[in-house]
Structures are given as structure tokens and as C-alpha cells.
C-alpha angles and dihedrals in degrees: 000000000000126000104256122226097273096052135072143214122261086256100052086050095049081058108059099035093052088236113124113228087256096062082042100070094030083068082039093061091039085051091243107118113019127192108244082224140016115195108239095217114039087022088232121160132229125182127195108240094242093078096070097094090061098046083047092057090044082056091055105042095049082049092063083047094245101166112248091249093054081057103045087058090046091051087053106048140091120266097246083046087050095055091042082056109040085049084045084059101042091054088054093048088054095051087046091055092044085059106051084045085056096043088048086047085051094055109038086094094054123261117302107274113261096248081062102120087192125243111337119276117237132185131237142174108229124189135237109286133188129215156167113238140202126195122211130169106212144142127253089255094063091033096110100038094051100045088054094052091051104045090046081057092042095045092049093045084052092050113169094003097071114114109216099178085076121067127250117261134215117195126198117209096168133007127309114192128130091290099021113084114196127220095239135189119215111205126188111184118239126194125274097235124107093272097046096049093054084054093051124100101196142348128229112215120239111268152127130295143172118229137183125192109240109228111242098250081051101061094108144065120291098027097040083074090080093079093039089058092052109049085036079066093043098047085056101044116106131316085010136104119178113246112208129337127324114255135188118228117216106208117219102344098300119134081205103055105076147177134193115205142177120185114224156181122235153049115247118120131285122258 
């Protein structure tokens, strides 16, 4: 079959929607740009001019490093869901700036000396909580924006249960580096009355934990490990022994007040 008058080659429209034939066929292969006809015989590939808007969202949005899959849900969706998304992921792309501000602030002073034991550790009783809870594997690189994603659904599906007054709560059953994914529990706290306990998905008994408060330019991955390091010793110094997974605690809804926390038996001192 021939291109007709109104479509173009992959290359004219490579052209005018500023995506090289290679991407093309990249979005091709994901479904989301498809040729309007592919030649059964020399497999070549013709589009309808008309869509080039969507190949030149699809550009933008890859330049401001949004993942296909993101896209694909944006190009699918209703106006009024594709405003409620675009604003979801600039939020996400300010808070990871904010991040990497705070990292650089953090360093300008050159890396913590490697005697640095990190904050100090201190030792609290906690009671019994209840929660709804989300799993994700994900890398360190995708952590932020994933846990948001998860507690936002976890904190919807709760409704009128969440208890906002207790902090969110991310809980690290493996691993989590830049190749090592996890996997991580996301846990948003919901009340102790009737209602709330039928929404809840588990309850953590009351217990004791040791805590550190992150400092603000360590409230990311790597340097975040500095707090894990410390209550992980402490949870092993003597008469202790650490009880779970250690978890971080986000205060008041704010990706920047944070907690790092280990539950443990015991009863030696703190620090």
C-alpha cells in the first residue's frame, strides 16, 4: 500500500514533531503512538498529520524526564484527569529538586568524617497503631516518587479513617540502593474506633523503638543511610536485639520531617 496525499513518512513526520524515527517506533512498541499505516510489504510507516499534537506532548513530556508509562496514563486520560496528573508530577519534580538543593547544601561543607556516628539515637515507648498498607518494589532512584503515589492511594481508599495526627510510615523489608529494589511498605495510620478498624489492614502491636531525627540535607538516599546506620548499632548494642524492619516516619505531612526508626527488645540503654 502507498502513503496517500494527507500522510507522511516516518521521516516527515519526524520532522515536524521534533521525535527522531528511532523514538517513533520506541512509543510504537510501548502503544503509545501508533502509524496510522504500516506498508505490508516494505513495512514502512505513514502517520496523519493530525497526530502530531500528540507525538509533540509525548516530546515534552519525555524532555522533562516524565517515564513512558507516566505518559502513556496522561495521553489517556480526560482533560480534567490530565490536569489532576501533570500538577501530581510537578509536584513530584519540585520535591525532587528540593532534594537534590538540599543534598548540594549538605555538602558544601564536604561529606561527614568517617568517625561521624550520625544524630544521636534516643529511646521511646510507642503504642499499638493501625494502618492501611501499600507494597512497592522500587530503587532508590523512583523511592519518593512511589511512596507518594501509594500513600495518596492509601490515604483516599482510607477516607475519613486516616489519622492524620500520626506520621506516615515506610517500612523496608529488603534492601533499597540504586540497583536493589526493596521490597517497601507504605503505611498510612488510620484511627482505633469501630470504623476505622474495619478499614484497617494490620496492627502493630505497642512496643519500643529507637529513633534519630534525620537532618534536613539527609532526607534522601544515600545520605539518609547515615541514621539507618546508627539506630541499626544501637539496636544491636547490648542487652538489645532489633525487632522487624526498620522503617522512616514522615511528621505532619512533610517529605522533609523525618524520622528514622528501629523497634527493639531489650532493655539496655539508649545511644
Amino acid at each position: 500500500m502507498s502513503a496517500t496525499d494527507d500522510r507522511l513518512s516516518i521521516g516527515e513526520f519526524s520532522r515536524v514533531t521534533w521525535l527522531s524515527p528511532k523514538a517513533l517506533r520506541l512509543y510504537e512498541r510501548r502503544g503509545l503512538l501508533l502509524p496510522d499505516v504500516v506498508d505490508a510489504y516494505t513495512g514502512y510507516r505513514y502517520y496523519r498529520p493530525s497526530q502530531a499534537e500528540r507525538a509533540r506532548t509525548i516530546a515534552l513530556l519525555r524532555r522533562v524526564g516524565m517515564p513512558l508509562e507516566r505518559i502513556g496514563a496522561i495521553l489517556d486520560a480526560s482533560e480534567g484527569e490530565r490536569r489532576g496528573l501533570v500538577a501530581a508530577y510537578r509536584t513530584e519534580m519540585i520535591r525532587a529538586h528540593d532534594r537534590a538543593v538540599a543534598l548540594l547544601d549538605g555538602l558544601a561543607d564536604g561529606p561527614p568524617a568517617a568517625t561521624d556516628e550520625g544524630p544521636p539515637v534516643r529511646a521511646r515507648d510507642v503504642p499499638a497503631r493501625a494502618f492501611v498498607a501499600g507494597t512497592v518494589r522500587t530503587t532508590a532512584a523512583d523511592l519518593p516518587g512511589h511512596v507518594e503515589r501509594v500513600a495518596a492511594a492509601l490515604a483516599q481508599r482510607a477516607g475519613a479513617a486516616t489519622d492524620r495526627s500520626q506520621p506516615l510510615v515506610v517500612v523496608y523489608h529488603g534492601e533499597v540502593s540504586w540497583e536493589s529494589d526493596g521490597p517497601v511498605e507504605v503505611q498510612v495510620p488510620v484511627g482505633h474506633g469501630a470504623e476505622s478498624a474495619d478499614a484497617a489492614d494490620g496492627v502493630e502491636p505497642a512496643g519500643t523503638e529507637l529513633y534519630v531525627d534525620v537532618p534536613y540535607a539527609e532526607v534522601q538516599f544515600p545520605t539518609i543511610l547515615r541514621s539507618f546506620d546508627a539506630v541499626r548499632r544501637a539496636a544491636a548494642g547490648p542487652g538489645r536485639r532489633p525487632s522487624g524492619a526498620p522503617r522512616e516516619l514522615y511528621l505532619d505531612g512533610d517529605p522533609f520531617r523525618c524520622q528514622v526508626a528501629q523497634r527493639y527488645e531489650g532493655d539496655g540503654p539508649a545511644g
